[in-house]
C-alpha positions as CSV (number, residue, x, y, z in Angstrom):
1,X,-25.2,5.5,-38.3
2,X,-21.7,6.6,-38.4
3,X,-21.2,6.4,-34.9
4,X,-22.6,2.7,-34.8
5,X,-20.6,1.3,-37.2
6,X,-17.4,3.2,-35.2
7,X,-18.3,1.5,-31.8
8,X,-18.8,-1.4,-33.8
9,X,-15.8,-1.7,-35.5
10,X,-13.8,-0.5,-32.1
11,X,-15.7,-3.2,-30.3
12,X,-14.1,-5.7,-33.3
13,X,-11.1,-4.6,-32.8
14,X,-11.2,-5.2,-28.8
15,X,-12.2,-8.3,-29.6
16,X,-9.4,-9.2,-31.9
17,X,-6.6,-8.0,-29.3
18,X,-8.5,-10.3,-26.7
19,X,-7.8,-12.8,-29.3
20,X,-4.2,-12.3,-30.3
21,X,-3.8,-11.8,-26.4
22,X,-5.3,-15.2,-25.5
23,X,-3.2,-17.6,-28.7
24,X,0.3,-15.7,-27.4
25,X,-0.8,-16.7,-23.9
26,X,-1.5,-20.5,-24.9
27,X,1.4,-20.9,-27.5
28,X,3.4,-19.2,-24.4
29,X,2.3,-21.6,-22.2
30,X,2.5,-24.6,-24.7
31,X,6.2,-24.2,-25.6
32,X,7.2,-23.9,-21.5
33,X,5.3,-26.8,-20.3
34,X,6.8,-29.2,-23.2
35,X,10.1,-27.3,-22.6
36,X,9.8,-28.4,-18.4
37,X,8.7,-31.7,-19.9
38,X,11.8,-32.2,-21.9
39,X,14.8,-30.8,-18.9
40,X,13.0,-33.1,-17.0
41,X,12.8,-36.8,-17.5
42,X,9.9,-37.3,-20.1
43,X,9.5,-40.8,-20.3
44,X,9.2,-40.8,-16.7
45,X,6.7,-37.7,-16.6
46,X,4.6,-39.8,-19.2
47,X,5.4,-43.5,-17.5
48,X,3.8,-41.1,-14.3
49,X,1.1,-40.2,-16.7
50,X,-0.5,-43.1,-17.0
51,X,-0.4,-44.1,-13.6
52,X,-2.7,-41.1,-12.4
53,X,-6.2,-41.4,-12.2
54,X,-6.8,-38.1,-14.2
55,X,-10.4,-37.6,-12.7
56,X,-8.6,-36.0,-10.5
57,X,-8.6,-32.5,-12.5
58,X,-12.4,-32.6,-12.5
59,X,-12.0,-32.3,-8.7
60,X,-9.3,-30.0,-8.8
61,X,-10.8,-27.7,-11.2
62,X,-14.3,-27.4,-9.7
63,X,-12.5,-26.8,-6.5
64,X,-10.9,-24.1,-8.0
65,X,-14.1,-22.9,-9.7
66,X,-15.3,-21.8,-6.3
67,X,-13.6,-18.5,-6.4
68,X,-16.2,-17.5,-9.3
69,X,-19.5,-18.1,-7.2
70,X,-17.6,-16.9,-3.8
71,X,-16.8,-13.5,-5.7
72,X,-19.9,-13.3,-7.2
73,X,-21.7,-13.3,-3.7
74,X,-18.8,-10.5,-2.9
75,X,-20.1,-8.0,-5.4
76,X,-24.1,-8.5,-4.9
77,X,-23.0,-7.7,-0.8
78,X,-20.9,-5.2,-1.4
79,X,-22.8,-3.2,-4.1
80,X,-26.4,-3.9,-2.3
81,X,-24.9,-2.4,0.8
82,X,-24.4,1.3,-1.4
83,X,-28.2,0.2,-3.0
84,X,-26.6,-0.5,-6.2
85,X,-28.5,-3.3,-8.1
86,X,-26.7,-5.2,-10.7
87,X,-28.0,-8.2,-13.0
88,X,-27.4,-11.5,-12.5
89,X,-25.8,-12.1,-16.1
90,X,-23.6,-8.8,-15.5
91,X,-22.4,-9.6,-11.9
92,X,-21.2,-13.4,-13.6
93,X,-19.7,-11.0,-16.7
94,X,-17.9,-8.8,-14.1
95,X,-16.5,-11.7,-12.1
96,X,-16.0,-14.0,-14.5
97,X,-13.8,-11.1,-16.8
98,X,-11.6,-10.2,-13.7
99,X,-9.8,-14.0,-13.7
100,X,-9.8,-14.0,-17.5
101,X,-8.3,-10.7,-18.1
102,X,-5.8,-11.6,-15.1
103,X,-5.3,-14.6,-16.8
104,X,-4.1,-13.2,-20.2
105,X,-2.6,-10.1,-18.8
106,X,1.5,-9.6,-17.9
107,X,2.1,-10.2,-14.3
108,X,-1.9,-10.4,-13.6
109,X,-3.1,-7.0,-14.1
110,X,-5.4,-6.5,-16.3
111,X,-8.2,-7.8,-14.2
112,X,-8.9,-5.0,-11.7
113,X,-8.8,-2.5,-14.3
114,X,-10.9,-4.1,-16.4
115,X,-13.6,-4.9,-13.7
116,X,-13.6,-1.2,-12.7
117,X,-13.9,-0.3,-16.2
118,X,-17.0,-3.1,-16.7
119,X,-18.6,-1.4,-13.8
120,X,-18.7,1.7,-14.6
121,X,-20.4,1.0,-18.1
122,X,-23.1,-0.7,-15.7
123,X,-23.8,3.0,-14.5
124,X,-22.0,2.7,-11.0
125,X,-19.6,5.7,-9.6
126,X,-16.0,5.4,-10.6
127,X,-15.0,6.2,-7.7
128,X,-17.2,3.1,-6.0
129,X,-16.1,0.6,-8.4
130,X,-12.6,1.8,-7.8
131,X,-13.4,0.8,-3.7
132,X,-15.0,-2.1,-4.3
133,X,-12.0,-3.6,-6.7
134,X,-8.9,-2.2,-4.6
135,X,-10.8,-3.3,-1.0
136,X,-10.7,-6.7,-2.2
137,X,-7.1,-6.1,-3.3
138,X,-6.2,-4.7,0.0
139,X,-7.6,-7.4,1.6
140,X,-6.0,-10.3,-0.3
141,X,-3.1,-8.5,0.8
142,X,-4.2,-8.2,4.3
143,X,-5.0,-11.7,4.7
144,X,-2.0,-13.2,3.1
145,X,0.5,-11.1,5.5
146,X,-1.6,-12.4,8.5
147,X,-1.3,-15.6,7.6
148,X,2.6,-15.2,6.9
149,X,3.0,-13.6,10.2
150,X,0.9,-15.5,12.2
151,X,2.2,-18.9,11.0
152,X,5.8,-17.8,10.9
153,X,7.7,-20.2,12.7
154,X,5.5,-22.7,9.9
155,X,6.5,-20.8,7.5
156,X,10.8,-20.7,8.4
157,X,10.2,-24.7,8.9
158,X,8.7,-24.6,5.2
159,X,11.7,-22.3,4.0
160,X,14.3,-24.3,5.5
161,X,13.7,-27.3,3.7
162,X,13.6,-26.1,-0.1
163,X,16.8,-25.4,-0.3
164,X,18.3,-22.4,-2.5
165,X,14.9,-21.7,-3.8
166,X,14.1,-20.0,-0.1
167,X,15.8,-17.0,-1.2
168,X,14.0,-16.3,-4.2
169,X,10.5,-16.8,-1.5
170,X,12.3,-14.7,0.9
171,X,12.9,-11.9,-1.3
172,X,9.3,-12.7,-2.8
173,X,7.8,-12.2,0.9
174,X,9.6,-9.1,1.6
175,X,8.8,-7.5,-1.2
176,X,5.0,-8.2,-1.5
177,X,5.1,-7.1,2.3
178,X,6.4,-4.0,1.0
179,X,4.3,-3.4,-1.5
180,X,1.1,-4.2,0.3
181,X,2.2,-1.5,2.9
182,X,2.7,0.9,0.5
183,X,-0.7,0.0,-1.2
184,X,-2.7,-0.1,2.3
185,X,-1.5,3.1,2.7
186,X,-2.3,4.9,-0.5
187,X,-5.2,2.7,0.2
188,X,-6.1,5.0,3.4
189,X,-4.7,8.5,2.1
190,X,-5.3,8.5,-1.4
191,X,-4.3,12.1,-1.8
192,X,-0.9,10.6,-1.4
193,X,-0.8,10.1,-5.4
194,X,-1.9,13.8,-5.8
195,X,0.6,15.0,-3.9
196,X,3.6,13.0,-5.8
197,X,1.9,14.0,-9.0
198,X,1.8,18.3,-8.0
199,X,5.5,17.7,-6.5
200,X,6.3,16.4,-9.9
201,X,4.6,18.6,-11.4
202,X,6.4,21.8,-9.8
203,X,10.1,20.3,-10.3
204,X,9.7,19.3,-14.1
205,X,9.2,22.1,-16.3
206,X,6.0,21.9,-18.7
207,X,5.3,24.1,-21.6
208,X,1.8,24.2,-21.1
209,X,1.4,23.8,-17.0
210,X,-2.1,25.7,-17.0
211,X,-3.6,22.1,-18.6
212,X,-1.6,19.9,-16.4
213,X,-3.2,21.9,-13.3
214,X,-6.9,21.5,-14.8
215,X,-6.1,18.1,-14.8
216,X,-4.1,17.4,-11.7
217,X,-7.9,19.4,-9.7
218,X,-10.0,17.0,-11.1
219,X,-7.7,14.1,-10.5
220,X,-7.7,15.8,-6.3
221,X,-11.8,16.0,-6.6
222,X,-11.9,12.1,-7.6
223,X,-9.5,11.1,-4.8
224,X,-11.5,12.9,-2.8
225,X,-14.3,11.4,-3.6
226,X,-12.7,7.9,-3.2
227,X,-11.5,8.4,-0.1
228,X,-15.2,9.5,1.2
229,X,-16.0,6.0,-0.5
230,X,-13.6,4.0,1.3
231,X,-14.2,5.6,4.8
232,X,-17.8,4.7,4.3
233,X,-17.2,1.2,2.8
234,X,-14.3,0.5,6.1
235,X,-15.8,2.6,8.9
236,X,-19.5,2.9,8.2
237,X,-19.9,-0.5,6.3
238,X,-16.8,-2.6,8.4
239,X,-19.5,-5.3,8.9
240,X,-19.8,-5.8,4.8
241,X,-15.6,-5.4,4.9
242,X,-15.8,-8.2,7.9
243,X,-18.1,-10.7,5.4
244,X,-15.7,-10.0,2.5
245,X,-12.6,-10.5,4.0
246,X,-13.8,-13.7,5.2
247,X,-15.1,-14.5,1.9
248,X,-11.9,-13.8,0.2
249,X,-10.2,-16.2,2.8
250,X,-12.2,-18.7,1.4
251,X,-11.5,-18.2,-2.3
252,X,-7.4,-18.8,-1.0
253,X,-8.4,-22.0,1.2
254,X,-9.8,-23.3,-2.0
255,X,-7.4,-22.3,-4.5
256,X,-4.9,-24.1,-2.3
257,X,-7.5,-27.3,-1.5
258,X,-6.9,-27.8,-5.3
259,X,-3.2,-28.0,-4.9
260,X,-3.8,-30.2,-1.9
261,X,-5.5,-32.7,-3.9
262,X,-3.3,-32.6,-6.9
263,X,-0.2,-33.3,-4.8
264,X,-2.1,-36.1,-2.9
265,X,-3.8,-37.9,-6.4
266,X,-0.7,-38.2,-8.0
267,X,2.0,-39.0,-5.2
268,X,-0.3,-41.1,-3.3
269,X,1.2,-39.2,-0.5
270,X,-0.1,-37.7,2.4
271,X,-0.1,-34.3,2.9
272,X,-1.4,-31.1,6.1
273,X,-4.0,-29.1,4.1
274,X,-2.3,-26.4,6.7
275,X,1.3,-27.0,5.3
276,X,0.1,-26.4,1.7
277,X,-1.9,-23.6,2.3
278,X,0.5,-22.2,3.9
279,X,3.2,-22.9,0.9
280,X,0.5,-21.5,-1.9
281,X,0.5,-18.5,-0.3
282,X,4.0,-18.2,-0.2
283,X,4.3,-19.2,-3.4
284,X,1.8,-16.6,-4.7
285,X,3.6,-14.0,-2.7
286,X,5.8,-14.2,-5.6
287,X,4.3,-15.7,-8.6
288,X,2.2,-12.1,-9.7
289,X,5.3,-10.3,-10.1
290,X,6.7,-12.5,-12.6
291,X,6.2,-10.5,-16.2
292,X,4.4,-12.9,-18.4
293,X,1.2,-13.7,-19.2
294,X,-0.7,-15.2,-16.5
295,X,2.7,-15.5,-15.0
296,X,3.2,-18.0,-17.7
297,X,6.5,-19.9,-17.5
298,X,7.2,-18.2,-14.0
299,X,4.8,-20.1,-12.3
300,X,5.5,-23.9,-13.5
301,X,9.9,-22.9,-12.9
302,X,8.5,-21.8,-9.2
303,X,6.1,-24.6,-8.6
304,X,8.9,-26.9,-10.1
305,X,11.5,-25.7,-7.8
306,X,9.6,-25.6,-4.3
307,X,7.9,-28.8,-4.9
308,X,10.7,-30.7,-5.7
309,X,11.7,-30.6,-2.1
310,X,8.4,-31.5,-0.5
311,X,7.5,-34.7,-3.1
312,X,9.9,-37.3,-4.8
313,X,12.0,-36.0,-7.9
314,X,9.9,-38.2,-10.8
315,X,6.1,-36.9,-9.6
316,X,7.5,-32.7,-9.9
317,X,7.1,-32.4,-14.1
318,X,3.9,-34.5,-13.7
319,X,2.3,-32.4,-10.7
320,X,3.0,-29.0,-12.2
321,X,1.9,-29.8,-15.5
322,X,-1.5,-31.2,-14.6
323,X,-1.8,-28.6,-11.7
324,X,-1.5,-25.5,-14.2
325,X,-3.6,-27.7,-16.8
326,X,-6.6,-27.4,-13.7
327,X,-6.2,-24.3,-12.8
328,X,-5.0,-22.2,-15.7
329,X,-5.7,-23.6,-19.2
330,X,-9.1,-24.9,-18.1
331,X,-10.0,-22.1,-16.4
332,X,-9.3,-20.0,-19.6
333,X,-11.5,-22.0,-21.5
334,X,-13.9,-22.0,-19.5
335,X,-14.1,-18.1,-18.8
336,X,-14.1,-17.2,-22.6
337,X,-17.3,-19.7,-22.9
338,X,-18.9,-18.1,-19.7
339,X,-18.1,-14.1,-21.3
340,X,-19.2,-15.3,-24.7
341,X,-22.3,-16.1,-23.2
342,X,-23.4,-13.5,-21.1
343,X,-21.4,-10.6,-23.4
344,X,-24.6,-7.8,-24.3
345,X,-23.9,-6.0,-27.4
346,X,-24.6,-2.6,-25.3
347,X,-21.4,-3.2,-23.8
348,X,-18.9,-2.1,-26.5
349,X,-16.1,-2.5,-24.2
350,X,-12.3,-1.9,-25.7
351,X,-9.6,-2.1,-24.3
């Protein structure tokens, strides 16, 4: 009885963190957007206001609502290909919790965590809900570098004309191009991180080493383990990897559709869907290493700056404020409805 009422009261207190986490987020976001509001001109951003046909957000937010049903076809492939059945109100949990937790998390990253952490409770290998999360990672990365390099003189045409924001996009670029390089190839030798935590391990001195060492073999089994998981996900399975990558380039074209239809609803203007997918990706290149929040605040001073030199001056405060309205704010509310819904209380999670 003891133990219930512990896991009870832990899952309360998860709860109540998820809370706090989601009203700083909000009063975060609140206080930037009215701050943009004010630096910019507000009687124009409201004169702008009520010229836009706000059924536009509808549009743009069921747009970007595709990335929940896309990913939730991603994890029935992915996990039926290792005959691993989930239910249809956990897969929505699981997929559903990855954007929320992203959404309320500094610099986006509490949503793989948490979705490996969700699927291991659903009785599925650590090691295989570690694949399935990273892979997608890997390939987000993947596909955002090809599109970079393969567009490239697009993308120094797009760079040229924003002026000094390019260098903050340039440094952006190069560093998520460095970082997915360094992740793709922890990604394929993940016995790299066991090998930087025994060389650590032999040049720091430790009173009790013996522990460390018990430790450090199980953590060299598990990678182990992984790394047999991801040969057979990439080698064995590379038509599953083929469908998922393709599915994840879907979940971008959409994501960016939405900012292709914001821009053209309130400018009027007319805009290549290839230019401004090209531009989101840039822009979230850098966006998820800003260290709010959801980005907060990061992501409306970027949008702000880059789109001021692709739309006139009086439509910028207007277009990022509805756009993160869409696509953030929205989206939050409607997660929390959607995990509210199909939370079980046999989950207990904390966090």
């Amino acid at each position: 009885m003891s133990e219930d009422k512990g896991k009870e009261h832990e899952s309360t207190l998860s709860r109540k963190k998820i809370i706090i986490n989601l009203i700083v987020v909000l009063i975060i976001g609140l206080v930037i957007n009215i701050v943009i509001s004010f630096f910019a001109d507000f009687q124009e951003t409201f004169d702008t206001l009520k010229t836009v046909n706000l059924f536009f957000i509808v549009k743009v937010f069921i747009v970007f609502s595709m990335a929940y049903l896309i990913d939730l076809i991603r994890l029935y492939i992915v996990t039926l290909s290792f005959h691993k059945k989930i239910k249809f109100k956990d897969a929505i949990y699981n997929t559903v919790s990855f954007y929320f937790m992203s959404n309320i998390t500094p610099m986006a990253s509490g949503g793989q965590p948490y979705q490996i952490y969700h699927l291991t409770k659903l009785g599925i290998e650590s090691t295989l809900a570690t694949n399935i999360v990273l892979s997608r990672l890997v390939e987000n990365l993947l596909f955002s570098s090809a599109v970079i390099l393969i567009f490239i003189r697009r993308v120094m045409s797009i760079l040229g004309r924003i002026g000094t924001g390019k260098y903050i996009l340039i440094i952006g670029i190069m560093a998520a191009l460095g970082f997915s390089a360094l992740l793709i190839l922890l990604f394929l030798n993940p016995k790299l991180i066991y090998k930087l935590f025994n060389f650590l391990l032999k040049i720091f001195p430790l009173k009790n080493k013996s522990k460390f060492e018990q430790r450090l073999q199980k953590l060299e089994n598990w990678l182990e383990e992984l790394k047999l998981s991801i040969k057979t996900l990439w080698i064995e399975k590379a038509h599953i990897v083929t469908i998922d990558f393709i599915l994840g380039g879907f979940i971008v074209f959409f994501h960016s559709l939405g900012l292709h239809i914001t821009l053209s609803s309130i400018t009027s203007g007319s805009y290549s869907i290839l230019e401004v997918f090209i531009l989101f990706i840039i822009m979230n290149f850098v966006v998820y290493y800003i260290p709010t929040p959801g980005s907060s605040g990061g992501v409306e001073a970027l949008y702000g700056i880059v789109l001021a030199s692709f739309m006139p001056g009086r439509f910028v405060s207007t277009t990022v404020l509805l756009w993160r309205f869409a696509t953030y704010y929205l989206q939050i509310a409607f997660e929390g409805v959607i995990l509210l819904m199909t939370r079980t209380k046999e989950k207990r999670f904390s966090t």
